[in-house]
Gaussian input, Z-matrix of N, CA and C with variables (Angstrom, degrees):
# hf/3-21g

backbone

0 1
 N
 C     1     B1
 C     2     B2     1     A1
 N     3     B3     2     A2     1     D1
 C     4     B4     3     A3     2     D2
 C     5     B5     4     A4     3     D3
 N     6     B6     5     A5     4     D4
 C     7     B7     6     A6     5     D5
 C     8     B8     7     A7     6     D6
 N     9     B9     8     A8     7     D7
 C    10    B10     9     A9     8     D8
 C    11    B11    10    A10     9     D9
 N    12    B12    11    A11    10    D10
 C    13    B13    12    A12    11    D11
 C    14    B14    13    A13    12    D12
 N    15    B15    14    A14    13    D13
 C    16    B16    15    A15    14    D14
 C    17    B17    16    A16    15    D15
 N    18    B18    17    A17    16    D16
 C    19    B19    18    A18    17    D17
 C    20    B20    19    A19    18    D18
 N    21    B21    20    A20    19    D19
 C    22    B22    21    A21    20    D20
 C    23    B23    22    A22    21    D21
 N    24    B24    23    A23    22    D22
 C    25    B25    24    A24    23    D23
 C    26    B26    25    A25    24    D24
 N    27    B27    26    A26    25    D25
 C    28    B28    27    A27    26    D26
 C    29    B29    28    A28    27    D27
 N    30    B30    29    A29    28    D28
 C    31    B31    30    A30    29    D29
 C    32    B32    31    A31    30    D30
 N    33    B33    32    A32    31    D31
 C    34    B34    33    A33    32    D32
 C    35    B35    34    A34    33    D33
 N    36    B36    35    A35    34    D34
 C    37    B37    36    A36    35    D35
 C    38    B38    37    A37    36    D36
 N    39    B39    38    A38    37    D37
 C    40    B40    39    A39    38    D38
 C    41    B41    40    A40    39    D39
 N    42    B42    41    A41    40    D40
 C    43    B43    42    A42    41    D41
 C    44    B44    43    A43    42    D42
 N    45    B45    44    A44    43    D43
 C    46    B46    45    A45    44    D44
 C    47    B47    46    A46    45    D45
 N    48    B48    47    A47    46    D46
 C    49    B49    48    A48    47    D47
 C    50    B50    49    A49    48    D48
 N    51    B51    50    A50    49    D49
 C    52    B52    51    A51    50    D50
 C    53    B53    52    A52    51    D51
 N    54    B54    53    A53    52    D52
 C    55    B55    54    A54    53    D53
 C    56    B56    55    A55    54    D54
 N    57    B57    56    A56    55    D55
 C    58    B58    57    A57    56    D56
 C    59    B59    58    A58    57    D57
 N    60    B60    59    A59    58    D58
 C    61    B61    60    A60    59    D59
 C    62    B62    61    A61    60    D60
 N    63    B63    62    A62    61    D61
 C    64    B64    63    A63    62    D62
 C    65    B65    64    A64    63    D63
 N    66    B66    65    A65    64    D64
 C    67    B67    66    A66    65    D65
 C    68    B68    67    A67    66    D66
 N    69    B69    68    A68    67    D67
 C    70    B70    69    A69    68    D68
 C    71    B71    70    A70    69    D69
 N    72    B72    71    A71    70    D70
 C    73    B73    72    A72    71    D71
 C    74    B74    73    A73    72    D72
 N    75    B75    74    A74    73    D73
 C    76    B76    75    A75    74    D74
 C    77    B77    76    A76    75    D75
 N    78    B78    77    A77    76    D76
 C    79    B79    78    A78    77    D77
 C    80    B80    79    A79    78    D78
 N    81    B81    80    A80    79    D79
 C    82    B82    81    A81    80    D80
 C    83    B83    82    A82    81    D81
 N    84    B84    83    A83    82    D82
 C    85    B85    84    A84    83    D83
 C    86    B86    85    A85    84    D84
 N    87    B87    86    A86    85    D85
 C    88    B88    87    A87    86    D86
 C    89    B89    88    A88    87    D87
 N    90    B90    89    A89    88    D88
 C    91    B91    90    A90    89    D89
 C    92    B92    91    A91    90    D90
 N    93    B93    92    A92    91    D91
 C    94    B94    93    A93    92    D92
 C    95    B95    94    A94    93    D93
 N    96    B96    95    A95    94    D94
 C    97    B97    96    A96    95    D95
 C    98    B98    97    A97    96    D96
 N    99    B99    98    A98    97    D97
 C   100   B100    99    A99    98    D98
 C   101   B101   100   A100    99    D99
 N   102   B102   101   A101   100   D100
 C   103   B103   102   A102   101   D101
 C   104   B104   103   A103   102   D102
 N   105   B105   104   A104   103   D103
 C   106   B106   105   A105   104   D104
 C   107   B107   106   A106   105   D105
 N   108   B108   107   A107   106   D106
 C   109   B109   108   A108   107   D107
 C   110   B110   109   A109   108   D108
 N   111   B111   110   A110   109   D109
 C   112   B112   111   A111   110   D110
 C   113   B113   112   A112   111   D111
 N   114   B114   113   A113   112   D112
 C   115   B115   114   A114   113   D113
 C   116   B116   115   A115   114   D114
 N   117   B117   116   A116   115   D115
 C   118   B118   117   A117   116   D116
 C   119   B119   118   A118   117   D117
 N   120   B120   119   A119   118   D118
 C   121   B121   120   A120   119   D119
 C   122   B122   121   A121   120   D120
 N   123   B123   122   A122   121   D121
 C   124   B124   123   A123   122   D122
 C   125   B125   124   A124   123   D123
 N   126   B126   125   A125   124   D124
 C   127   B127   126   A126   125   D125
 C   128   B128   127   A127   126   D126
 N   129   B129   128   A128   127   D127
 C   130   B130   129   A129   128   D128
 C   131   B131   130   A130   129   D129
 N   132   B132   131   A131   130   D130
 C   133   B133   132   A132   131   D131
 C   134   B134   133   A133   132   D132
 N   135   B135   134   A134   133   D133
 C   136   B136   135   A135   134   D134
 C   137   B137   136   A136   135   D135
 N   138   B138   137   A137   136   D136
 C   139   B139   138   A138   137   D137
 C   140   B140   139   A139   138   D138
 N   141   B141   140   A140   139   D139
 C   142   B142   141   A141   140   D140
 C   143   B143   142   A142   141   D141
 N   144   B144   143   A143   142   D142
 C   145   B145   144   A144   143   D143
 C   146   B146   145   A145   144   D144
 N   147   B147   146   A146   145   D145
 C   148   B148   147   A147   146   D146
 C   149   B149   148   A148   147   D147
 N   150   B150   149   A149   148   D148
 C   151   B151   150   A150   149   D149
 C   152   B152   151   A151   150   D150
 N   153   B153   152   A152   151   D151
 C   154   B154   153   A153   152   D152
 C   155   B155   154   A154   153   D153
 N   156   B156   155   A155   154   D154
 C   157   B157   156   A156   155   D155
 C   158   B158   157   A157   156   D156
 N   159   B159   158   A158   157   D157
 C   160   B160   159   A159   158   D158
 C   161   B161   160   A160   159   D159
 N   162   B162   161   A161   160   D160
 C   163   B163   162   A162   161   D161
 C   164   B164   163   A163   162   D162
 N   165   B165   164   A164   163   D163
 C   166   B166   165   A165   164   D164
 C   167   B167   166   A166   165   D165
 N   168   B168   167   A167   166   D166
 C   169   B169   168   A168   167   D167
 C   170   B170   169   A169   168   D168
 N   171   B171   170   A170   169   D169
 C   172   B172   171   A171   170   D170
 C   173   B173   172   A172   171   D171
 N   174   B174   173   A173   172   D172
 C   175   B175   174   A174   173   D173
 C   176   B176   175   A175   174   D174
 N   177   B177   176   A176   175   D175
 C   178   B178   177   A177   176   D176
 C   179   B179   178   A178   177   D177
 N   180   B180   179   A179   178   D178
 C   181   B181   180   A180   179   D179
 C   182   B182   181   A181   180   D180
 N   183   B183   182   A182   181   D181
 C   184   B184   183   A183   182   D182
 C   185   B185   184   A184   183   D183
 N   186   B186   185   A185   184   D184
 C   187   B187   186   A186   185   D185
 C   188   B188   187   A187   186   D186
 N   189   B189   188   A188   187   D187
 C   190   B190   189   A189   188   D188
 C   191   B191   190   A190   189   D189
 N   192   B192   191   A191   190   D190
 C   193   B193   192   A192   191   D191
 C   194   B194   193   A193   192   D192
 N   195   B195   194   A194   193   D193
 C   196   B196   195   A195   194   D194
 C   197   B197   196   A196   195   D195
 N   198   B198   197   A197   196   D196
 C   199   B199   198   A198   197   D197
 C   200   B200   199   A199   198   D198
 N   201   B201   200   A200   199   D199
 C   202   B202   201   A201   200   D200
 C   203   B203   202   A202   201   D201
 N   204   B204   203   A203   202   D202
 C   205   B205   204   A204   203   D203
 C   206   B206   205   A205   204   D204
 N   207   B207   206   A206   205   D205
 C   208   B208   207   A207   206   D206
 C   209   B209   208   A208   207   D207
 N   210   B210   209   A209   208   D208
 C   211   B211   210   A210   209   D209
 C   212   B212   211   A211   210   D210
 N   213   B213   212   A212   211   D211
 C   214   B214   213   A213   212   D212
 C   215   B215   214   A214   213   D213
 N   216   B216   215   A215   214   D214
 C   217   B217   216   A216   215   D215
 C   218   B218   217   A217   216   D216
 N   219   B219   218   A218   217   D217
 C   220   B220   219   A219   218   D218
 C   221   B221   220   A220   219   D219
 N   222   B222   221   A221   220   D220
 C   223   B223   222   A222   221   D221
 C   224   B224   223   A223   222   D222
 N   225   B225   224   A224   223   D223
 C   226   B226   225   A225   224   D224
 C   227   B227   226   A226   225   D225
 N   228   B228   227   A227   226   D226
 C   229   B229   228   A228   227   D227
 C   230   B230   229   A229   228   D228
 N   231   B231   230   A230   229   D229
 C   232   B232   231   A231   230   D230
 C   233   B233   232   A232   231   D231
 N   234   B234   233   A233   232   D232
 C   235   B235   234   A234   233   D233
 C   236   B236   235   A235   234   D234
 N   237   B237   236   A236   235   D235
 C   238   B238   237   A237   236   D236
 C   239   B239   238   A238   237   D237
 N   240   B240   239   A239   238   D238
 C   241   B241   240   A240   239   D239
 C   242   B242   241   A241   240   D240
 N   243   B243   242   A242   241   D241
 C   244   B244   243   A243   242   D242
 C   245   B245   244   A244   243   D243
 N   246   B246   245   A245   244   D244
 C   247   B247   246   A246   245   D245
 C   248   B248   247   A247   246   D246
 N   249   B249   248   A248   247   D247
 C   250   B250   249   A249   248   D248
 C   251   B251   250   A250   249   D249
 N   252   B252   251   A251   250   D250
 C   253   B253   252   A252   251   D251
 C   254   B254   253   A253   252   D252
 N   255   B255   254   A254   253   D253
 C   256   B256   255   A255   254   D254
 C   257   B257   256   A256   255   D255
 N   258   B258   257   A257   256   D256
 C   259   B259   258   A258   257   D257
 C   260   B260   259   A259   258   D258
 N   261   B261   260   A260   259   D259
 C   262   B262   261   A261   260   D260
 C   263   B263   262   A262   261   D261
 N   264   B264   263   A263   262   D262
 C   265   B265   264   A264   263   D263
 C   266   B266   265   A265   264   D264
 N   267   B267   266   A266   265   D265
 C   268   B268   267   A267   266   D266
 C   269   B269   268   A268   267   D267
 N   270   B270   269   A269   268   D268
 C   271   B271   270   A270   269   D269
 C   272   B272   271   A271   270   D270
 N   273   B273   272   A272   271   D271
 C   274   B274   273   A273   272   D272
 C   275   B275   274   A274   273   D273
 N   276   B276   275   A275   274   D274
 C   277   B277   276   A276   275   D275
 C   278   B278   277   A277   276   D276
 N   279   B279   278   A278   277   D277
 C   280   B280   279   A279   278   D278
 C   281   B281   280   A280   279   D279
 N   282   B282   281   A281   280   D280
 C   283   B283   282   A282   281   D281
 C   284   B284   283   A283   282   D282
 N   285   B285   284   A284   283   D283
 C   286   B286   285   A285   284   D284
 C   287   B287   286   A286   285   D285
 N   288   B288   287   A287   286   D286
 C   289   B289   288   A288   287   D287
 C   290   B290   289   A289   288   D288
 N   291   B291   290   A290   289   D289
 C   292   B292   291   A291   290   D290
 C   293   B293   292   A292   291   D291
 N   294   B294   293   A293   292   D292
 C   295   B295   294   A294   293   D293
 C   296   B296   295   A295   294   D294
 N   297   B297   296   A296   295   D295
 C   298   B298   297   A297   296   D296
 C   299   B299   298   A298   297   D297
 N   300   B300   299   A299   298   D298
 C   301   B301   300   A300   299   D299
 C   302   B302   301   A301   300   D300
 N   303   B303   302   A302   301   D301
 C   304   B304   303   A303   302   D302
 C   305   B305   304   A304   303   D303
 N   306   B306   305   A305   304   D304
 C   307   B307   306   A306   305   D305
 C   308   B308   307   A307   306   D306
 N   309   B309   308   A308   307   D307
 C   310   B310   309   A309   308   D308
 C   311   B311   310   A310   309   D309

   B1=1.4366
   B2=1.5221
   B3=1.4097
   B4=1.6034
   B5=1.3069
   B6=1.8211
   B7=2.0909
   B8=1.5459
   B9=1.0585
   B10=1.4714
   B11=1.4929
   B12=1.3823
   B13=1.9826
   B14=1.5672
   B15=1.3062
   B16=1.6633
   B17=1.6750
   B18=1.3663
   B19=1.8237
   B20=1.4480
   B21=1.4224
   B22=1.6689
   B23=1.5347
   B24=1.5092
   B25=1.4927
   B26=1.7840
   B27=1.9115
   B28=1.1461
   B29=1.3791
   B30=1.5826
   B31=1.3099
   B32=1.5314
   B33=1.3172
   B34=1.4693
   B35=1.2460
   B36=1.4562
   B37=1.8525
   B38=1.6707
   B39=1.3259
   B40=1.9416
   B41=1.2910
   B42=1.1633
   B43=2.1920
   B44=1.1745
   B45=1.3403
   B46=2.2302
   B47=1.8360
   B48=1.9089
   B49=1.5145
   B50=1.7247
   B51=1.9891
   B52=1.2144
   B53=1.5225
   B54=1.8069
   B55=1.3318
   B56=1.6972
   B57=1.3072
   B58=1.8830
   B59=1.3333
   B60=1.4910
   B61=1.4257
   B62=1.5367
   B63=1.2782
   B64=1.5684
   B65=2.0536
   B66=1.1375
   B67=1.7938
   B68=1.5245
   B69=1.1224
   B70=2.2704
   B71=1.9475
   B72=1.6211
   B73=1.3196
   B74=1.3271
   B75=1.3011
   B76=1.9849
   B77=1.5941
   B78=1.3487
   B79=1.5785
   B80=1.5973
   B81=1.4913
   B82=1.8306
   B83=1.7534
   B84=1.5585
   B85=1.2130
   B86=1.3964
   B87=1.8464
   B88=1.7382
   B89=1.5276
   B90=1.4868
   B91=1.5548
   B92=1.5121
   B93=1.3675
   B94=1.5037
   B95=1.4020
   B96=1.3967
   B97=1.0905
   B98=1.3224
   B99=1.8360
   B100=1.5580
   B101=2.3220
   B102=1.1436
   B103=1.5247
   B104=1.1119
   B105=1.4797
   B106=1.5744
   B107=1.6183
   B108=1.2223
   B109=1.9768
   B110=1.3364
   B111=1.6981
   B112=1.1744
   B113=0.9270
   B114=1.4490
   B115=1.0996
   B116=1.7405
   B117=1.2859
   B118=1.3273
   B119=1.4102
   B120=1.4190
   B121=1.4990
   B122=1.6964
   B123=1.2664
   B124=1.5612
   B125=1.4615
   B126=1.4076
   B127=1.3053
   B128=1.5343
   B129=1.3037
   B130=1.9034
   B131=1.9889
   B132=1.1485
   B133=1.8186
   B134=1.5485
   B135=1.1759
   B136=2.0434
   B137=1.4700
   B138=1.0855
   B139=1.9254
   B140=1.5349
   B141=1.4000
   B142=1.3659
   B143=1.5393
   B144=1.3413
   B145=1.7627
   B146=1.1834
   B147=1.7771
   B148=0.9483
   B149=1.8120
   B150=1.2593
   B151=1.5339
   B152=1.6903
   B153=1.5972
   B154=1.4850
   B155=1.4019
   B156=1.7451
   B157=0.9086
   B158=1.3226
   B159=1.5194
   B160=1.5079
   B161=1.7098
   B162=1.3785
   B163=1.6829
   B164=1.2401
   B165=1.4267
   B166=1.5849
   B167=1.8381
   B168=2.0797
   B169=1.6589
   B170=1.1452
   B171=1.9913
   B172=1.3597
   B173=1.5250
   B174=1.3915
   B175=1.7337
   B176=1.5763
   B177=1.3176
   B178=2.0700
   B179=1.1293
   B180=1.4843
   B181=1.7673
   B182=1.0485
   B183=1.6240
   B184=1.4619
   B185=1.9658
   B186=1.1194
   B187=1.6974
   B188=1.8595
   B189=1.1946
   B190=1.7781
   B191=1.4751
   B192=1.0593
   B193=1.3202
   B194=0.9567
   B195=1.4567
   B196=1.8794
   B197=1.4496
   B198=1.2433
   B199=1.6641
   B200=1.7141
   B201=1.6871
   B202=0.9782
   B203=1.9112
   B204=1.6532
   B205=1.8368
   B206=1.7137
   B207=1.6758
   B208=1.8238
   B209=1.5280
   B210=1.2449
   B211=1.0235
   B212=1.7997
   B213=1.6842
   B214=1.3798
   B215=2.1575
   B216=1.2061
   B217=1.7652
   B218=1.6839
   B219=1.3786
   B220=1.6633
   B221=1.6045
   B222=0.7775
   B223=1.7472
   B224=1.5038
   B225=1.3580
   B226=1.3927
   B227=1.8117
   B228=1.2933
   B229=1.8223
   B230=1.4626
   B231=1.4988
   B232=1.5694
   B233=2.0474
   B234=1.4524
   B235=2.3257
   B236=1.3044
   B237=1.0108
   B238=1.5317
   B239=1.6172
   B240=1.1553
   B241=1.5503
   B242=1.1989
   B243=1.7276
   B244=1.4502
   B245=1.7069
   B246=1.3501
   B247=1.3695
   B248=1.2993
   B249=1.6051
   B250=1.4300
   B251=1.5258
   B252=1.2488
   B253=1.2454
   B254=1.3679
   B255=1.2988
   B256=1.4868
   B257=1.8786
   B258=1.7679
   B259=1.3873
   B260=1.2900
   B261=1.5215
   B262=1.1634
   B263=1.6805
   B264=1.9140
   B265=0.8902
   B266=1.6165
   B267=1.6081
   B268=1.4105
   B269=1.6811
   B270=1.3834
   B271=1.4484
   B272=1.6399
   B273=1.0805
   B274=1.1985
   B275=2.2588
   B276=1.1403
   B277=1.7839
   B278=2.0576
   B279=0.9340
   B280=1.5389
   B281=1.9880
   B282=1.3753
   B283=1.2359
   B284=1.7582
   B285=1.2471
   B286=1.9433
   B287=1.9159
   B288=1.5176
   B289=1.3803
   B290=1.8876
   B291=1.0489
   B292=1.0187
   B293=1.4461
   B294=1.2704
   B295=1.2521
   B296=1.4850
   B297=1.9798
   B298=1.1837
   B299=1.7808
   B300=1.6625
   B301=1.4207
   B302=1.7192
   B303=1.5555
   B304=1.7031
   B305=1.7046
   B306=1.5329
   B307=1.1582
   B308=1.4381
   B309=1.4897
   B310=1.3954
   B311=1.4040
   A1=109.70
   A2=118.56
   A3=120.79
   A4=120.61
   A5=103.82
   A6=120.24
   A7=89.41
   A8=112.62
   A9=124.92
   A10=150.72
   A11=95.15
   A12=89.64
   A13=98.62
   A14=112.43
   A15=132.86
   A16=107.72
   A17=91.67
   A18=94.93
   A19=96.04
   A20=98.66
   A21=105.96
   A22=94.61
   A23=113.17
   A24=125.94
   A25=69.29
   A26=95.97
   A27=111.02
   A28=137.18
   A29=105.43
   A30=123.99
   A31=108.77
   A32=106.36
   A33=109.59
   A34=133.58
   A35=96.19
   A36=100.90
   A37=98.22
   A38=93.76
   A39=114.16
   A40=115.86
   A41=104.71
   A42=103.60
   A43=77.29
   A44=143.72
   A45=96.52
   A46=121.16
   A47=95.72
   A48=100.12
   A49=109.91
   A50=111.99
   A51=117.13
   A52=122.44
   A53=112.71
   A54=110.11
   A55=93.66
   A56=111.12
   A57=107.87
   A58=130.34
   A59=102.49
   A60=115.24
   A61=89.20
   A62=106.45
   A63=120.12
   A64=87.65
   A65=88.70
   A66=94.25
   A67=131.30
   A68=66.15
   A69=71.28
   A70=115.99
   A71=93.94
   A72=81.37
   A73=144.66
   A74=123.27
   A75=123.61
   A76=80.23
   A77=121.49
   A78=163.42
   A79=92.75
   A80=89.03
   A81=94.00
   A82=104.10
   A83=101.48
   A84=109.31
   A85=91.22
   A86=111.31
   A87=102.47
   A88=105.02
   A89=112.24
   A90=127.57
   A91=107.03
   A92=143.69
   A93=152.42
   A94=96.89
   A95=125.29
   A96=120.65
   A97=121.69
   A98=115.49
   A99=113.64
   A100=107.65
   A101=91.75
   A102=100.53
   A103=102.64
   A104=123.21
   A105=136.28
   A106=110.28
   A107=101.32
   A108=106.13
   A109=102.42
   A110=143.47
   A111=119.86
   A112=157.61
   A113=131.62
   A114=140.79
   A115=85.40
   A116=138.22
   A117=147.52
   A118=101.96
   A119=96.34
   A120=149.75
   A121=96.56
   A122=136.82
   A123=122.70
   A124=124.56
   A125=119.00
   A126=113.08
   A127=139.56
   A128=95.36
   A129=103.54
   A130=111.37
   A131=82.51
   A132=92.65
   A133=120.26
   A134=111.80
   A135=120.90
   A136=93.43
   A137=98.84
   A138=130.62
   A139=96.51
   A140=90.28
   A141=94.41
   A142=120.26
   A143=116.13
   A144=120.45
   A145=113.39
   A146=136.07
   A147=138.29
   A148=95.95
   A149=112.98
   A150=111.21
   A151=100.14
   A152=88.96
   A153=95.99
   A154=129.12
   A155=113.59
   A156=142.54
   A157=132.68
   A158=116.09
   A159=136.59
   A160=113.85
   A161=94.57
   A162=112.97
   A163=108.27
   A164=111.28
   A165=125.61
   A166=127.00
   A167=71.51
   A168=97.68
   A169=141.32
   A170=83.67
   A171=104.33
   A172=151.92
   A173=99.10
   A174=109.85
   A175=96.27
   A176=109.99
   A177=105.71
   A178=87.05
   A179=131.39
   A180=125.27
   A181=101.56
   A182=121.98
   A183=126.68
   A184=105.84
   A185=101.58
   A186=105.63
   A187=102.19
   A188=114.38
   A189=116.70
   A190=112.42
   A191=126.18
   A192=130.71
   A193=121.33
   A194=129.75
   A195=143.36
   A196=86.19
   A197=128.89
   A198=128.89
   A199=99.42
   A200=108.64
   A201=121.11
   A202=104.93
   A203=98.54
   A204=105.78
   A205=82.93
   A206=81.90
   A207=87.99
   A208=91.06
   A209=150.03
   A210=142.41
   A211=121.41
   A212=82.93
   A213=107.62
   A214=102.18
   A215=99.71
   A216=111.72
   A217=84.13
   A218=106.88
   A219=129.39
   A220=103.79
   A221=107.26
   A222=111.73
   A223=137.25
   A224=87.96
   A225=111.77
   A226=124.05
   A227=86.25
   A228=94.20
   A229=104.37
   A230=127.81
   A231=130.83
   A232=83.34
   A233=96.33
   A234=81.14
   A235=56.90
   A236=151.96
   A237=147.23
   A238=116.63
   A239=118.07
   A240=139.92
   A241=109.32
   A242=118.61
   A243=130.06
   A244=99.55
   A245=135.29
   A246=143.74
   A247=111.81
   A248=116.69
   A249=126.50
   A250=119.85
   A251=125.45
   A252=148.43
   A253=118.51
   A254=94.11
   A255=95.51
   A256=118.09
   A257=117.54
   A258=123.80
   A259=84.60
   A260=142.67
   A261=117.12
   A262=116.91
   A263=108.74
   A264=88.37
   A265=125.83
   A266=98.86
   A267=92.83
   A268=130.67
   A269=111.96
   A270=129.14
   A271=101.51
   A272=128.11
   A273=144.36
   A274=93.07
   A275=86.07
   A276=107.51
   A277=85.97
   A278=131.96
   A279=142.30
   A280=99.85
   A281=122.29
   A282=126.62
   A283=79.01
   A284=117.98
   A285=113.58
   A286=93.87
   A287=120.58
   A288=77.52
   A289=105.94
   A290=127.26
   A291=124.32
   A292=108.77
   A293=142.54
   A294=143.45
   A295=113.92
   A296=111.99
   A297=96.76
   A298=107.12
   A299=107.72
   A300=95.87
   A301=118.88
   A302=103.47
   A303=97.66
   A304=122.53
   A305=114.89
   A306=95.22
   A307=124.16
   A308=112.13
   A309=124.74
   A310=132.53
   D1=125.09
   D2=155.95
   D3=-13.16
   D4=-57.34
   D5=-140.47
   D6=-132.88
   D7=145.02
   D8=129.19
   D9=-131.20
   D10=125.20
   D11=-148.62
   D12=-87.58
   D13=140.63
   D14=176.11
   D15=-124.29
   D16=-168.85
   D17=-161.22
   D18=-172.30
   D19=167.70
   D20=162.79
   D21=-91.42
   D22=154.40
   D23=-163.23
   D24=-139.28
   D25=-130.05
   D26=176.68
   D27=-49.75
   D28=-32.85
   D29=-178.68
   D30=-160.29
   D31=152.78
   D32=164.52
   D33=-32.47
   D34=-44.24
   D35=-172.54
   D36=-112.25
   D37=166.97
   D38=-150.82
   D39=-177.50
   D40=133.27
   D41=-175.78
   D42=-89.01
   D43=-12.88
   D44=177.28
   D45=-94.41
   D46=7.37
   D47=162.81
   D48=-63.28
   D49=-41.03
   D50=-178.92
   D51=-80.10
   D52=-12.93
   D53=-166.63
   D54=-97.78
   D55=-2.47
   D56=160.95
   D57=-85.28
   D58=-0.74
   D59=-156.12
   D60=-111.09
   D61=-32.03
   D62=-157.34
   D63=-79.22
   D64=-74.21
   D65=176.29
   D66=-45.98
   D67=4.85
   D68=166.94
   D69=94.99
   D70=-22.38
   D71=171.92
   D72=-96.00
   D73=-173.49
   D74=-168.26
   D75=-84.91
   D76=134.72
   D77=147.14
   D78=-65.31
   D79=100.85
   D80=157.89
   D81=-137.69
   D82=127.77
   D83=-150.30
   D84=-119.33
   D85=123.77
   D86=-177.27
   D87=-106.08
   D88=144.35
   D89=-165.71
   D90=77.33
   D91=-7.81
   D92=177.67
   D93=-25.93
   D94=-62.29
   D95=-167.08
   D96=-80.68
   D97=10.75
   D98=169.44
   D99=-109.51
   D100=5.21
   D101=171.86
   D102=-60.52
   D103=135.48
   D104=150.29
   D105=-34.43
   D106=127.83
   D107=175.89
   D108=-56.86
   D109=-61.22
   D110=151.66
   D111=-37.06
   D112=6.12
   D113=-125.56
   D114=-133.57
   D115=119.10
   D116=166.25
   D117=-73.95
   D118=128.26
   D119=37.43
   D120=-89.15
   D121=143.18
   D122=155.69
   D123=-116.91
   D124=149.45
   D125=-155.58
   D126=27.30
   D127=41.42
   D128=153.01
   D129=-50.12
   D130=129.02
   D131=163.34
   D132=-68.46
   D133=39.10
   D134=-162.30
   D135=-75.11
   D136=-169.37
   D137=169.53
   D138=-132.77
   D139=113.30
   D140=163.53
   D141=-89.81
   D142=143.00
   D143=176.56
   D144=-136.00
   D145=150.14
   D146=-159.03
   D147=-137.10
   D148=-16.44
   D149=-163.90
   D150=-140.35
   D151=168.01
   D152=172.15
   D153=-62.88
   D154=-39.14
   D155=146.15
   D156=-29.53
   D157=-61.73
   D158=173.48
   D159=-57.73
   D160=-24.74
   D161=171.06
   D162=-68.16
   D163=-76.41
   D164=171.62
   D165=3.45
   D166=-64.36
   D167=177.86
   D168=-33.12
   D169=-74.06
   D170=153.30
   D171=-65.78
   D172=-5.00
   D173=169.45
   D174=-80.62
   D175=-48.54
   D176=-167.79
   D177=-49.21
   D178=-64.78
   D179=-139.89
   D180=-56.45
   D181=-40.92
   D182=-159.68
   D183=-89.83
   D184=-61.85
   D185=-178.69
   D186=-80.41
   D187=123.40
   D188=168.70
   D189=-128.36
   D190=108.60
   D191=-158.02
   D192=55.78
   D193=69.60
   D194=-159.40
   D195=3.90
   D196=74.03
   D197=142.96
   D198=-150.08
   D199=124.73
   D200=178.56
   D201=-52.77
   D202=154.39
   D203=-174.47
   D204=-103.34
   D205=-175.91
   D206=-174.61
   D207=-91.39
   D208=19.39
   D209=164.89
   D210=-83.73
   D211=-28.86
   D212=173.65
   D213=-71.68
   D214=-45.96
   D215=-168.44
   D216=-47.97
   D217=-80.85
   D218=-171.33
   D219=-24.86
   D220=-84.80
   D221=161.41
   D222=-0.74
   D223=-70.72
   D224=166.45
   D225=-65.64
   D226=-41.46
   D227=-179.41
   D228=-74.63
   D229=-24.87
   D230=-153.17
   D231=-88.27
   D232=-34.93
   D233=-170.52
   D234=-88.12
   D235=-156.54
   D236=-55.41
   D237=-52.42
   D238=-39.11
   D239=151.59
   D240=-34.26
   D241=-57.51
   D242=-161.90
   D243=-86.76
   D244=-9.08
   D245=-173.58
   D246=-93.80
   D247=-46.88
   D248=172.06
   D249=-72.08
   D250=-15.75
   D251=-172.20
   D252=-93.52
   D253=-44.56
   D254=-174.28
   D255=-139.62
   D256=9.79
   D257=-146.53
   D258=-143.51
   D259=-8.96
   D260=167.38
   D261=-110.27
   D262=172.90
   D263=-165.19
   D264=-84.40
   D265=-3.85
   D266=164.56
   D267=-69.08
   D268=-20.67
   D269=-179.99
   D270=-68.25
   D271=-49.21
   D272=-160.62
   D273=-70.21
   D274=-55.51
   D275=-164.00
   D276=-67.26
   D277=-52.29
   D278=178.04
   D279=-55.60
   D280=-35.96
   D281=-146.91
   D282=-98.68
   D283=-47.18
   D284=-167.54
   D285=-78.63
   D286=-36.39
   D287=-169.58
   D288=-94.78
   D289=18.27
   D290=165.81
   D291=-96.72
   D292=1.52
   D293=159.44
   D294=-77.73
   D295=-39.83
   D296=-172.65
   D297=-84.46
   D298=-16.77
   D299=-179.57
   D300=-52.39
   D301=-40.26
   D302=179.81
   D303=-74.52
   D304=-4.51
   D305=162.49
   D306=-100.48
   D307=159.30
   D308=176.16
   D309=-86.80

């Protein structure tokens, strides 16, 4: 698949925001942009959408003649960047013990 669309369910955060990211596809995340800034996952490179419409949009911009644009490439490479960085569990395990090394 091109997309994969997610949501708030139970909570903000969710391994199938990371197991879409992980599987190759574009992360399109609806309401993304009404999540708490604290609120995990933080700063994913998503598309946020609120409508059926707002969806629409964003598939044309990205897919143009069922062939992904380089806007679509860019996209894709920036969460994959943003997944390894910050979505796995070694990143995560690298991020706590370098937090506790700087405190005293």
């Amino acid at each position: 698949s091109f997309f994969g669309l997610t949501c708030m369910k139970g909570g903000w955060d969710s391994l199938r925001h990371y197991e879409i990211m992980a599987g190759g596809a574009y992360l399109l995340f609806r309401d993304y942009d009404k999540k708490p800034k604290t609120c995990s996952p933080v700063n994913i490179p998503c598309e946020s959408y609120s409508s059926k419409e707002e969806l629409e949009h964003i598939v044309n911009k990205l897919i143009v003649n069922n062939k992904p644009t380089n806007l679509y490439f860019e996209g894709i490479q920036k969460q994959r960047e943003w997944l390894l960085k910050y979505g796995t569990a070694e990143a995560r395990a690298k991020q706590i013990i370098e937090t506790l090394s700087t405190r005293k």
